[in-house]
LUMKEFI-276403 format. One line per 3 residues: their letters; for each residue x, y, z of N, C-alpha, C, O. Coordinates in steps of 0.1 Angstrom, whole numbers. Example, Ala and Ser with C-alpha at 12.3 -4.5 7.8 and 13.67 -1.06 7.14 Angstrom:
# LUMKEFI-276403
as> 132:-57:78:123:-45:78:132:-33:78:142:-33:85 | 128:-22:71:137:-11:71:129:0:79:134:11:80
//
This chain:
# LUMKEFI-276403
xxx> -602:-148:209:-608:-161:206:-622:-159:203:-630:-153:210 | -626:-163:192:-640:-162:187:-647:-175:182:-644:-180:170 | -657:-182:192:-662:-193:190:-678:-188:182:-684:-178:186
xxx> -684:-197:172:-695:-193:169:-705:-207:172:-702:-219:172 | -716:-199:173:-725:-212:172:-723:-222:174:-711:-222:171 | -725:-231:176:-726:-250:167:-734:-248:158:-746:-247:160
xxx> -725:-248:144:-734:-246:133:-736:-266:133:-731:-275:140 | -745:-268:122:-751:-280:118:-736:-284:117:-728:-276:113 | -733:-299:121:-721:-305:115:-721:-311:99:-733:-315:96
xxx> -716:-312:94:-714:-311:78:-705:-324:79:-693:-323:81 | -712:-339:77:-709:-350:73:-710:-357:59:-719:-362:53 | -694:-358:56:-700:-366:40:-691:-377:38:-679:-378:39
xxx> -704:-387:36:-699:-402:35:-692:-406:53:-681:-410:57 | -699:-404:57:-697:-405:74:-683:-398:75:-675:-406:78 | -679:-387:73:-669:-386:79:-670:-367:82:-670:-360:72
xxx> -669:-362:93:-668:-350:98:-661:-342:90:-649:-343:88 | -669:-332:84:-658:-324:72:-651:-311:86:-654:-299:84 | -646:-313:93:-634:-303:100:-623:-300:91:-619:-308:83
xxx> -619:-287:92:-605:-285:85:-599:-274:97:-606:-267:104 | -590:-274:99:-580:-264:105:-573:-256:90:-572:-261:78 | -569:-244:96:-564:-232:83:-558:-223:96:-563:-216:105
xxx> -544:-228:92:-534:-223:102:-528:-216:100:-523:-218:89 | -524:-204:107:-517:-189:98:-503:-191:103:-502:-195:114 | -491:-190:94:-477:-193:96:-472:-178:95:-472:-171:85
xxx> -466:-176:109:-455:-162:111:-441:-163:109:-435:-174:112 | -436:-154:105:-419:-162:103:-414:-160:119:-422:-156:128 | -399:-162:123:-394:-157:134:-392:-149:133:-387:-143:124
xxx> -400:-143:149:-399:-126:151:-407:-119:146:-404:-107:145 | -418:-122:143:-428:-116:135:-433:-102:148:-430:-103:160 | -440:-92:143:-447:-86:152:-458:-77:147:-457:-67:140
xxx> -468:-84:151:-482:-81:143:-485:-64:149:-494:-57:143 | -477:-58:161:-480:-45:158:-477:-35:151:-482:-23:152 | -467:-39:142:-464:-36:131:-471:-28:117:-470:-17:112
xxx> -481:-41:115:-488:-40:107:-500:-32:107:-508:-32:117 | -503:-25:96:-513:-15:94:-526:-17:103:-527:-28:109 | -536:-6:105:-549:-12:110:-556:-18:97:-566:-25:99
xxx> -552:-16:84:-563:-24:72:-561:-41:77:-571:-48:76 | -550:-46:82:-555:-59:82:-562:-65:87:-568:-74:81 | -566:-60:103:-574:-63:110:-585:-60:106:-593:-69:108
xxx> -592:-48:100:-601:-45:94:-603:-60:83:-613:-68:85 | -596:-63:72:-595:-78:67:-599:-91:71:-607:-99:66 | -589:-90:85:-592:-107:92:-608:-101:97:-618:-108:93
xxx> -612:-90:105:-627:-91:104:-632:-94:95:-638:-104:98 | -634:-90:83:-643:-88:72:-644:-108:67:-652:-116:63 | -630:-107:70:-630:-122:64:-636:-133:78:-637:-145:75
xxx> -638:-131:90:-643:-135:100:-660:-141:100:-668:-150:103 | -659:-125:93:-677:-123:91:-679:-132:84:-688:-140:87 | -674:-133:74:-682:-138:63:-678:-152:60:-680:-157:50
xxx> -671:-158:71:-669:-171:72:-681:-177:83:-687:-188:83 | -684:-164:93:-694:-167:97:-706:-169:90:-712:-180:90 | -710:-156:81:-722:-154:75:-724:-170:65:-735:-175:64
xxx> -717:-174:60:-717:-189:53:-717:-200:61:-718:-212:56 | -717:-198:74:-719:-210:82:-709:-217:83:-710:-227:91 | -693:-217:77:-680:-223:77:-670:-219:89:-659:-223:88
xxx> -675:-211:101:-666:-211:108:-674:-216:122:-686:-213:126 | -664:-225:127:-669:-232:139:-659:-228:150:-662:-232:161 | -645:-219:149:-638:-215:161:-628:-208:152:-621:-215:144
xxx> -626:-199:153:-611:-188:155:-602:-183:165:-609:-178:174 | -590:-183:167:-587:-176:177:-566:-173:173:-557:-180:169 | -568:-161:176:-552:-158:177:-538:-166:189:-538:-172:200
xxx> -530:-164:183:-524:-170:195:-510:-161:201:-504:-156:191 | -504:-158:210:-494:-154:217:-484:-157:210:-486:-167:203 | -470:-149:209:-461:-155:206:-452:-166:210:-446:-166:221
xxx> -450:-177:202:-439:-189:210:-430:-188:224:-427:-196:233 | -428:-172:223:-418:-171:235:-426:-176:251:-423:-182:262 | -435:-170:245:-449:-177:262:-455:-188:265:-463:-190:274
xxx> -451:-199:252:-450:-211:258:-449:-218:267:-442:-212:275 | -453:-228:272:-451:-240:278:-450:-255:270:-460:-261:268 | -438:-260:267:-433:-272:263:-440:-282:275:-446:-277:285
xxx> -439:-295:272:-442:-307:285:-438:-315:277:-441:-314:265 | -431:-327:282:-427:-339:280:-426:-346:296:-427:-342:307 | -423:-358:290:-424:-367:298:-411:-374:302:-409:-385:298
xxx> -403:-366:310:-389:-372:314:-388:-386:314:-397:-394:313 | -374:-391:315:-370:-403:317:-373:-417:327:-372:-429:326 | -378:-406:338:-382:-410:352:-403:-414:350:-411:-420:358
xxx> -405:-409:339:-417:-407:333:-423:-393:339:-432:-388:333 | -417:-388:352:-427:-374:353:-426:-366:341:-419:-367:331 | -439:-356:346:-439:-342:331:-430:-333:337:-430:-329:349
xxx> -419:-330:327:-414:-319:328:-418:-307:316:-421:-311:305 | -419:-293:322:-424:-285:318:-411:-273:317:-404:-270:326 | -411:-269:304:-403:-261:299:-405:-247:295:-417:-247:295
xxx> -401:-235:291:-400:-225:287:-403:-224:272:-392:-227:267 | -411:-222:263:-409:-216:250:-417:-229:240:-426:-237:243 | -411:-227:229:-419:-237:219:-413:-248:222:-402:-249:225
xxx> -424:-262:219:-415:-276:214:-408:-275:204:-397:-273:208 | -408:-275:193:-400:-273:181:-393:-264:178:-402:-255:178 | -381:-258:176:-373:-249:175:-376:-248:155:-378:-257:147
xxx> -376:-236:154:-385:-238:140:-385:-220:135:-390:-212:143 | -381:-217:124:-383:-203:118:-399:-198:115:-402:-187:111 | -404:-205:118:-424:-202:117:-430:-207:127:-424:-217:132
xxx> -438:-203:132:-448:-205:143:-461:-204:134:-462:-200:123 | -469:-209:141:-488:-208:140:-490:-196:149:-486:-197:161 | -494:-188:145:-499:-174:149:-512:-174:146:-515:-162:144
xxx> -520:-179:144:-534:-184:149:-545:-193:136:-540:-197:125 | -554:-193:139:-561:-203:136:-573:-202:130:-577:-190:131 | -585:-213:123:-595:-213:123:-597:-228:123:-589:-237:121
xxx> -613:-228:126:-613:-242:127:-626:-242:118:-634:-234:124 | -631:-247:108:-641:-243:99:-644:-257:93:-637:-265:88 | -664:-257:96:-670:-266:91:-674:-266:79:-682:-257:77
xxx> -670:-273:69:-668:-269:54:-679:-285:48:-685:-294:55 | -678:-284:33:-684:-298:28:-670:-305:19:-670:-316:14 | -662:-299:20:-651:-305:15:-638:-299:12:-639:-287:15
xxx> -627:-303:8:-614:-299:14:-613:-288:3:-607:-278:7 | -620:-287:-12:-618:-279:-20:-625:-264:-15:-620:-253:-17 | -635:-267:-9:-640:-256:0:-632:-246:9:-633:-234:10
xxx> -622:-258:18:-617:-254:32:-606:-244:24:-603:-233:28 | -598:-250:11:-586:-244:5:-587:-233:-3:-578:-228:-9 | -603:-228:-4:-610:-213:-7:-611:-206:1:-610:-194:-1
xxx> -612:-212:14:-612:-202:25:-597:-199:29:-592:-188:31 | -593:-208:29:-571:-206:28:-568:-194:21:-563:-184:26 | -574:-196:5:-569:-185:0:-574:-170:7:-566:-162:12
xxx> -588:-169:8:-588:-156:14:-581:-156:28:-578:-145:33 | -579:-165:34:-567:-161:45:-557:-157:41:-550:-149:48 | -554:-161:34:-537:-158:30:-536:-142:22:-526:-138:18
xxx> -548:-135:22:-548:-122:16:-550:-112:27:-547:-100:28 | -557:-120:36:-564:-109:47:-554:-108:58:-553:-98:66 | -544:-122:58:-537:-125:71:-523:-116:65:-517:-109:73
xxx> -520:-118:53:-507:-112:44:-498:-122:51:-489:-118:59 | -501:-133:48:-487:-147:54:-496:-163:49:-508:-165:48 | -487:-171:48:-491:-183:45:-502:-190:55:-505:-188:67
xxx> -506:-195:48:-519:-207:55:-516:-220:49:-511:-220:37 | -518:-234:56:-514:-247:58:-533:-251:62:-540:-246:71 | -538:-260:54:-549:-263:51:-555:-276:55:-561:-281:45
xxx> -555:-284:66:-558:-298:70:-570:-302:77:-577:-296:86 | -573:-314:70:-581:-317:77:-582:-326:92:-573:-334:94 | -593:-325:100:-596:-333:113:-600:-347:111:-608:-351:103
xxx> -592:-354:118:-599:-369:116:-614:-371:121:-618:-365:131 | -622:-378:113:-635:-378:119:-639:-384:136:-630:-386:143 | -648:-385:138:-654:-391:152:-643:-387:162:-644:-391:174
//
């Protein structure tokens, strides 16, 4: 997990430019697999989301299987479950959270994810306030 700074927040027309750029693994993915050039990649492309002032939080995530589901039974208690909520051939295998000036920005930084990560990225923005 790699939090940076609080860079300056980046407001236009009152509204918080947040975007999330979420990396999509298929089922069964296993990142130890893959070469050490990637990681060398997701650094390089780390840095330099830093060095631009666009990243405000990164972080990897565990595989689905180490979940914890929660809902709210019938009775209204939380029941807490094993694995993912959504049963689903992709998972989010990690994240950035990047303070940008606008969505055309955030979906530049997508693309170099999607080279560095070698897997899809899904590009949204945060509601403001």
């Amino acid at each position: 997990m790699r939090q940076d700074k609080q860079p300056a927040k980046k407001i236009v027309n009152g509204e918080d430019m947040k975007y999330l750029v979420a990396l999509h693994h298929p089922e069964g993915y296993d990142g130890s697999k893959e070469g050490p050039q990637m990681g060398l990649d997701i650094d390089a492309l780390n840095d330099e989301m830093s060095a631009a002032g666009a990243r405000f939080f990164a972080g990897g995530l565990h595989p689905p299987t180490t979940a914890k589901s929660l809902h709210a039974g019938p009775d209204g208690k939380i029941v807490v479950t094993d694995g993912p909520y959504l049963e689903t051939k992709e998972y989010i295998g990690g994240f950035w959270i990047l303070d940008v000036s606008s969505q055309e920005e955030a979906v530049e930084w997508g693309r170099k994810a999607v080279i560095a990560c070698r897997a899809p990225v899904e590009v949204r923005q945060f509601h403001g306030r």
